[in-house]
C-alpha positions in Angstrom: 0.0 0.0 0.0 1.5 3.1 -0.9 1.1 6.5 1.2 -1.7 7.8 -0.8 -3.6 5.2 -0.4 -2.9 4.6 3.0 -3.6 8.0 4.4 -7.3 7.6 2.1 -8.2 4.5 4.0 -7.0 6.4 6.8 -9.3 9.0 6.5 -12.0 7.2 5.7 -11.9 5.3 8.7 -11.4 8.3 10.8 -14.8 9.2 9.2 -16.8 5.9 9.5 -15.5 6.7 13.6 -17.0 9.5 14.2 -20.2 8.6 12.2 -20.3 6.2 14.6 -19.2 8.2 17.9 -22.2 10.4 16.4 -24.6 7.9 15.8 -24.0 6.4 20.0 -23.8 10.3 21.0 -27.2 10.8 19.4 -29.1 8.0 21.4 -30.4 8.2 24.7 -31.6 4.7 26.0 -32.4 4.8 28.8 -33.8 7.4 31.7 -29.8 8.9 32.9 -28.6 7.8 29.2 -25.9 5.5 27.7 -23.9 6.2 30.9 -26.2 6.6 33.6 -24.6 9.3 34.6 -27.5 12.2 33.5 -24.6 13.9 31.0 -23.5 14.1 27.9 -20.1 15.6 26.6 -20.4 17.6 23.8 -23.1 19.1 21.6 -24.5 22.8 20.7 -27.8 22.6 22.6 -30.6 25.2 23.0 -30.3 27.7 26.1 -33.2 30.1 25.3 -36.9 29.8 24.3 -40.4 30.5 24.1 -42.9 27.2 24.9 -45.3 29.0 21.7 -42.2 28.9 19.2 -40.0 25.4 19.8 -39.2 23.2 17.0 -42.3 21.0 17.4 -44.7 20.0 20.2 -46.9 16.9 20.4 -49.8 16.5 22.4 -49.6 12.8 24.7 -52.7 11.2 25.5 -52.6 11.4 29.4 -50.8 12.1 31.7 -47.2 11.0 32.4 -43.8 11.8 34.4 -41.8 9.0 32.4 -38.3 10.5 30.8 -38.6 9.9 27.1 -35.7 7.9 25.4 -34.3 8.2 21.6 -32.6 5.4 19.5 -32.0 6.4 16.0 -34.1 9.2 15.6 -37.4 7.9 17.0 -38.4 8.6 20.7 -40.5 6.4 22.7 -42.6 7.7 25.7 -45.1 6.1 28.3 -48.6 7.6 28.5 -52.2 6.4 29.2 -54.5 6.5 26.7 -57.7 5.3 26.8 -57.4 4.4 30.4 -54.8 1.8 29.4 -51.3 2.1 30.0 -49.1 2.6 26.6 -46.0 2.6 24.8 -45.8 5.5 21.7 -43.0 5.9 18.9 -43.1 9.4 17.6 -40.7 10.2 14.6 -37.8 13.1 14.4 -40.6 15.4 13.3 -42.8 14.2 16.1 -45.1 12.6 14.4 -46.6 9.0 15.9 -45.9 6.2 14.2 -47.6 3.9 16.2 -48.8 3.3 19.8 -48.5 -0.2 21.5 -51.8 -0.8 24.0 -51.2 -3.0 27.6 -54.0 -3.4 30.6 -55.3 -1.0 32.4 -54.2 2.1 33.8 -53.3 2.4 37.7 -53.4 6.1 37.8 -50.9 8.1 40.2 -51.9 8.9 44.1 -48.8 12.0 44.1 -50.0 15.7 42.3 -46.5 14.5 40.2 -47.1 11.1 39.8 -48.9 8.7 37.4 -48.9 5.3 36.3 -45.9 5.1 34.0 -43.5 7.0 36.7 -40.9 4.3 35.1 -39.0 5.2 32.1 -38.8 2.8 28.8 -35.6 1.4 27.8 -33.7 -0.3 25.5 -31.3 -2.0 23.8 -32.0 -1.7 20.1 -33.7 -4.7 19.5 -37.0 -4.0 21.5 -38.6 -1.1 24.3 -38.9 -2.6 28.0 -41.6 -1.2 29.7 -43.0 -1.0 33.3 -46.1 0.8 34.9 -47.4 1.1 38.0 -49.9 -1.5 36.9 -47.6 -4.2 37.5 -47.1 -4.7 33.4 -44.3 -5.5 32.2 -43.4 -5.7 28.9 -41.4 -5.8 25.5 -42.0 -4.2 22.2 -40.2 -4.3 19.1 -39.1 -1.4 17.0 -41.9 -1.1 15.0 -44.6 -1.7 17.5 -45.2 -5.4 18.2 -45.8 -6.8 21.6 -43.4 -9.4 22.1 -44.2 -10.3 25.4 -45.6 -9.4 28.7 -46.2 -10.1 32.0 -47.6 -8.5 35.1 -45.5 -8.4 38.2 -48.6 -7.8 40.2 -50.7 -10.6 39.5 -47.5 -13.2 40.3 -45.9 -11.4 43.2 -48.6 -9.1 44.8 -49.4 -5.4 45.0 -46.6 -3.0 46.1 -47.3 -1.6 49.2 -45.3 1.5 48.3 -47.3 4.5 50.0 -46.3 6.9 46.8 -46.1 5.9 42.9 -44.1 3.3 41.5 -41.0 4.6 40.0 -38.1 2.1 39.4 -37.3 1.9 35.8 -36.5 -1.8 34.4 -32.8 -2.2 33.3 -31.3 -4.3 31.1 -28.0 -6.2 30.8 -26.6 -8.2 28.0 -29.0 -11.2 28.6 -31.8 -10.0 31.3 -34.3 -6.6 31.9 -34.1 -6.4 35.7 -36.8 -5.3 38.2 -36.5 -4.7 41.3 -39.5 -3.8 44.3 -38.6 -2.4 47.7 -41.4 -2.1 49.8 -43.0 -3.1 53.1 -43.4 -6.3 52.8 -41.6 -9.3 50.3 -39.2 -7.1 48.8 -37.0 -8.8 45.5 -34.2 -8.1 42.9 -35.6 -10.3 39.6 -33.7 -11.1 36.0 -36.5 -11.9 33.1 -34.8 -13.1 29.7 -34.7 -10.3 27.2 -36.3 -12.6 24.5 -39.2 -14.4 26.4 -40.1 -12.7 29.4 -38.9 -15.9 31.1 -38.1 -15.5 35.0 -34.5 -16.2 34.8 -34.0 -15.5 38.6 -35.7 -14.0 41.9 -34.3 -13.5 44.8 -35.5 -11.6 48.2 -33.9 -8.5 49.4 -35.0 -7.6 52.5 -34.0 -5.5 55.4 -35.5 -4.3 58.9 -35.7 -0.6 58.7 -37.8 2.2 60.8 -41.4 3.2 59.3 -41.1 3.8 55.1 -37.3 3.2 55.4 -38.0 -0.1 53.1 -39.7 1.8 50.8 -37.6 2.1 47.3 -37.9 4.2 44.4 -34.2 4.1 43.0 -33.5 2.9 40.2 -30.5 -0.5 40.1 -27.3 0.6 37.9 -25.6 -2.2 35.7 -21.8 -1.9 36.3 -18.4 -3.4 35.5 -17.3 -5.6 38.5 -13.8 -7.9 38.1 -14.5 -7.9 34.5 -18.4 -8.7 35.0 -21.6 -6.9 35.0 -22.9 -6.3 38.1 -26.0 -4.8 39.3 -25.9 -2.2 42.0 -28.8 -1.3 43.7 -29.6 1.1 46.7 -33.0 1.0 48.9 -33.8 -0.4 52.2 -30.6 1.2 53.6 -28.6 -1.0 52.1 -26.3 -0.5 49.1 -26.1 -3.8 47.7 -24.0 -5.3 44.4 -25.6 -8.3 42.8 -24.3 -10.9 40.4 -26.3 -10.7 37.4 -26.0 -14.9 36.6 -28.2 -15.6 39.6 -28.9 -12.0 41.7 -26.6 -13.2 44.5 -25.3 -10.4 47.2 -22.0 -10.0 46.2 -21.1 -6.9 48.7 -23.2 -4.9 51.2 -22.9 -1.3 52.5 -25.4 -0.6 55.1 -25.5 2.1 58.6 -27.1 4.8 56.7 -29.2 5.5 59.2 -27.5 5.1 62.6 -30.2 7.4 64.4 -33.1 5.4 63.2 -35.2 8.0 61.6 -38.8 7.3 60.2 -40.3 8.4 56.6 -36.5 8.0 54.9 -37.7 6.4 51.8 -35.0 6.0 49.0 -36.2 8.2 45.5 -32.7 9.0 44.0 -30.6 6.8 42.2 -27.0 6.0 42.3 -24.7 7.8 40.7 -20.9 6.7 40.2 -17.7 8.8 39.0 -14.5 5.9 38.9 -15.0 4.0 41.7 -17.1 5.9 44.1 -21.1 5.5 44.0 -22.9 8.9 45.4 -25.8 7.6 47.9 -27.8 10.8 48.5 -30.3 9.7 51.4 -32.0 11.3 54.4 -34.4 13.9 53.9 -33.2 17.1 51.9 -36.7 18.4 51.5 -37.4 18.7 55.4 -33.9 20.2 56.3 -32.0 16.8 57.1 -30.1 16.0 54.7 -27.5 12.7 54.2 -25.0 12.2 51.7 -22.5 9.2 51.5 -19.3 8.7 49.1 -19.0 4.5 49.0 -15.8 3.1 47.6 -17.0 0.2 45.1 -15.7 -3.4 45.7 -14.2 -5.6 48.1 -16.6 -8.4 49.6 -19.2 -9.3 52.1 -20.4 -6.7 54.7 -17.9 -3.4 53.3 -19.6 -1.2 56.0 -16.9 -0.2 58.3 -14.5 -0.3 55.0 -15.8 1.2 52.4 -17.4 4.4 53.4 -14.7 7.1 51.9 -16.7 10.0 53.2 -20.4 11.7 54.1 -21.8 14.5 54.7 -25.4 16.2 56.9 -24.9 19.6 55.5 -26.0 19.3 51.7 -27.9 16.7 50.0 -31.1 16.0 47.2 -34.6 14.1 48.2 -35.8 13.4 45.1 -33.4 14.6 42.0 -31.2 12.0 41.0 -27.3 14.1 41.1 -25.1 14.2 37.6 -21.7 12.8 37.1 -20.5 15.4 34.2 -16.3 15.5 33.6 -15.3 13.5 36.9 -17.6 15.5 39.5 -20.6 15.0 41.4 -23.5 17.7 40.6 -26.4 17.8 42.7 -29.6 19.8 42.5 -31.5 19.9 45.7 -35.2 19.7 45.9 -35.2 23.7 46.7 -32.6 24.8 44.2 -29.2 24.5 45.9 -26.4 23.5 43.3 -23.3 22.0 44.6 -20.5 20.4 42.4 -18.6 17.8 44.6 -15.0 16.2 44.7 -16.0 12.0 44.9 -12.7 11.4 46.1 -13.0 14.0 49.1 -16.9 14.5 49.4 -15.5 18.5 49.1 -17.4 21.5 47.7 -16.1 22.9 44.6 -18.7 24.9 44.1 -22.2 25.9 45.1 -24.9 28.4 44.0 -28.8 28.5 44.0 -31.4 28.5 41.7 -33.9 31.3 41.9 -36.0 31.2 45.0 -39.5 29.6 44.8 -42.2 27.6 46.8 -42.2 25.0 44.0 -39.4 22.3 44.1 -37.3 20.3 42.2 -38.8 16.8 40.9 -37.0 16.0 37.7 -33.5 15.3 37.6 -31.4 17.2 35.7 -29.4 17.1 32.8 -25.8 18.6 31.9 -24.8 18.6 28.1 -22.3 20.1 26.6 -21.2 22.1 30.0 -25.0 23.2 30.5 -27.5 22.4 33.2 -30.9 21.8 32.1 -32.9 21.6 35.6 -36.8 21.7 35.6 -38.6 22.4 38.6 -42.2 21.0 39.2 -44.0 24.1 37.8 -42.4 23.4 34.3 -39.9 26.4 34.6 -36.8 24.8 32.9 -33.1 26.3 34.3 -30.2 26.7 32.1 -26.6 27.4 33.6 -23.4 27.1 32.6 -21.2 24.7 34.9 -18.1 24.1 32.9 -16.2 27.2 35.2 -18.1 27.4 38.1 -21.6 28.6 38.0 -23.7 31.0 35.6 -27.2 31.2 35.1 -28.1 31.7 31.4 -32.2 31.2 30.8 -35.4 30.5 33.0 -37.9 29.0 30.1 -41.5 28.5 31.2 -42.7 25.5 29.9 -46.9 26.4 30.5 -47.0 23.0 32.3 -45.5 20.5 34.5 -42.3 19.1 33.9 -41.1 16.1 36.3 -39.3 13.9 34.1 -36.1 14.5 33.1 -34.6 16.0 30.2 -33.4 14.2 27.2 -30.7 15.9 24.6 -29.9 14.2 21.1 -28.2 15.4 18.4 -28.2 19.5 19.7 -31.7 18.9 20.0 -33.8 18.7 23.6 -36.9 17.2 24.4 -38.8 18.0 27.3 -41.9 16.1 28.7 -44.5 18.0 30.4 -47.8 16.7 31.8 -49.9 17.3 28.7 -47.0 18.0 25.7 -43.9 16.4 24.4 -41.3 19.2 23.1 -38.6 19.2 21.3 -35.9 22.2 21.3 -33.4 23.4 18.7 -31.2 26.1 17.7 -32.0 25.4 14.2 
């Protein structure tokens, strides 16, 4: 090969790369996205806006607070329609293209819940689905059933006093679920394929009043070469093998003074080796927030705890790991980026005081914070250098779940509306 022709094929490959780098950049799969960490790296997205002049807006058929998820250029929400719970594929343009019909709807008891509280997922080949129903579920790409089951005709009703809201996740051969709540609680592996139970196994703990009530979401990790599933509720931070769901390290004493009504809403997040476990209750003044060194074996309690703080924390939001930092937004607008290896402030700042809170986690793409708060007001700030608010856009409606950026474009659920925001 001469050096023409080698620096061609050269380029060319360097091309078919970043088609592909673009093409993985461009999906969201899942409710955090392709890294669970609520963050994307690059991208020119939208800071400014009016709700009566984005790119498109389509109407949903009910009410929902699932995040929407995008895998080459079609998104796929949760809604009710009908009174039935259901799965809908809208185009780029936002256009349906077909709705997929379950059982029954099991409406939301919370003002910002609703019976698809869990977000879809999925990895390419079909859409995994859960509502609060008990319905579980797979679709393929153009709108078939494949299978489904419901979770609460075999294993009971939750006993959850709020809305279900752990999202199913999937590893290379299973979509996991997982229900923490007073009573039976259990970590379960279906096969991707058939729906068939591959595995069930009970994960329960003695807590005070509502302290075994779980609304986290599990996190699929790398583990001595393995996937691994970790998953926090019943305070207990617990790794499980995903064969056969087996403990394979446990991190409890989260709550050493015993406090009731400490349910568990946000979900894991983890920057190298240390998981963020933000816990106690940030809405009412008390807040808890843990730094836990992954690994090791057995009981890690006395071990693994790097650091924790009582001073900051979030209830509800899940945090972002963005560029090798924790960011948190707490449920009354506090922003603080974190150290993981200290626990340490870098930074901290506030969102504009108001009596409405933070529900929806938030987003950081391209070295912006997208944070909407319950009454659909979305933030924009710029956290690359510290902090800098840019944009307050009023969305005319609730916004609790979280928002999703793809290819510089951003959609935003609300209660009634699905957006989508350019620059274009």
């Amino acid at each position: 090969m001469n050096l023409k022709t080698a620096l061609f094929t050269a380029a060319l490959l360097a091309c078919g790369l970043n088609v592909m780098a673009a093409e993985i950049t461009a999906n969201w799969p899942r409710w955090r996205g392709p890294q669970d960490s609520g963050s994307i790296e690059n991208g020119k997205y939208p800071v400014q806006w009016k709700v009566d002049t984005v790119h498109w807006k389509s109407e949903l058929p009910g009410k929902g607070c699932s995040t929407p998820i995008v895998w080459n250029r079609r998104i796929y929400v949760t809604a009710p329609s009908n009174g039935r719970d259901s799965l809908i594929a809208l185009d780029w343009s936002g256009k349906q293209l077909w709705q997929a019909g379950f059982g029954k709807e099991n409406p939301g008891k919370h003002r910002n819940g609703s019976g698809c509280n869990p977000s879809p997922t999925t990895d390419g080949k079909s859409i995994f689905v859960e509502f609060k129903s008990g319905t579980l579920a797979a679709v393929d790409l153009e709108g078939k059933i494949r299978w489904q089951t419901n979770l609460v005709k075999s294993y009971g009703k939750d006993t959850l006093f709020w809305d279900h809201g752990t999202s199913p996740v999937l590893t290379e051969k299973y979509v996991v679920k997982v229900r923490m709540h007073k009573g039976e609680s259990w970590l379960a592996a279906f096969d991707k394929m058939t729906g068939e139970l591959k595995w069930k196994v009970a994960r329960n703990y003695k807590t005070p009043t509502e302290g075994d009530h779980g609304y986290a979401t599990p996190v699929v990790i790398q583990h001595r070469g393995a996937e691994a599933l970790l998953v926090w509720g019943a305070q207990h931070l617990t790794l499980h093998d995903v064969t056969n769901g087996k403990v394979l390290w446990t991190c409890g004493d989260f709550n050493p003074e015993s406090k009731r009504l400490w349910p568990s809403i946000s979900t894991p997040v983890v920057v190298g080796d240390i998981a963020l476990i933000a816990f106690g209750r940030n809405d009412r003044g008390i807040p808890r927030l843990h730094g836990i060194r992954m690994g090791g074996q057995g009981d890690v309690t006395k071990t693994h705890r790097v650091w924790k703080r009582t001073d900051i924390g979030t209830f509800v939001p899940t945090p972002v790991a963005y560029q090798g930092k924790f960011y948190l937004v707490g449920d009354k607008g506090r922003i603080d980026c974190l150290d993981p290896a200290t626990g340490k402030t870098l930074w901290t700042d506030n969102f504009p005081k108001h009596r409405a809170k933070f529900y929806g986690s938030p987003l950081i793409a391209g070295g912006k914070m997208y944070a909407p708060r319950e009454d659909g007001v979305v933030f924009v700030a710029d956290v690359k250098d510290g902090f800098k608010l840019l944009a307050e856009n009023d969305m005319g409606e609730p916004v609790i779940a979280s928002p999703v950026p793809s290819s510089n474009r951003l959609l935003i659920r609300g209660i009634r509306n699905l957006f989508c925001i350019t620059n274009e």
